[in-house]
N, C-alpha and C positions, 0 to 999 in steps of 0.2 A: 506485381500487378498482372490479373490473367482477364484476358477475356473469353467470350463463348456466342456462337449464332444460335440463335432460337429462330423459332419455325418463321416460315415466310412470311411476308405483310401478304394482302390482298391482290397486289401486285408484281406477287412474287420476287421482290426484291427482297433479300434477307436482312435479319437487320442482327446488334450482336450487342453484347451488353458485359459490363467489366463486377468482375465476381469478389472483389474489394471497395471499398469506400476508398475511393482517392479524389487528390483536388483536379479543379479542372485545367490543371496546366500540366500536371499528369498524363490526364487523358489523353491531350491534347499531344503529348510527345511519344505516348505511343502510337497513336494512329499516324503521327508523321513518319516514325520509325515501320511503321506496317508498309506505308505507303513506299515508299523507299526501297523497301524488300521488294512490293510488289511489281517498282518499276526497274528495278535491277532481274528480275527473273525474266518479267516480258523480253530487255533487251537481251537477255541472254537465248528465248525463243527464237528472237526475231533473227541473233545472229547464227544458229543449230539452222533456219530456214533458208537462209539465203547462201548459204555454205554448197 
């Protein structure tokens, strides 16, 4: 399963959309898995900052 952001909402916040048909427990485990990535990379800024 892939996903892709398409262009901004109105309020600029991007939004992103999955380029397969999957179920929504799928869905649901990649975006936890994104999530995951995303807050393992912050903590890894936070700790390059306070270094």
């Amino acid at each position: 399963m892939s996903f892709s952001f398409t262009d901004p909402k109105p309020n600029n916040e991007p939004s992103f959309s999955f380029t397969e048909p999957t179920d929504v427990k799928e869905q649901l485990q990649a975006i936890a898995d994104m999530a995951h990535k995303i807050l393992r990379l912050v903590a890894d800024v936070r700790q390059q900052i306070s270094d």
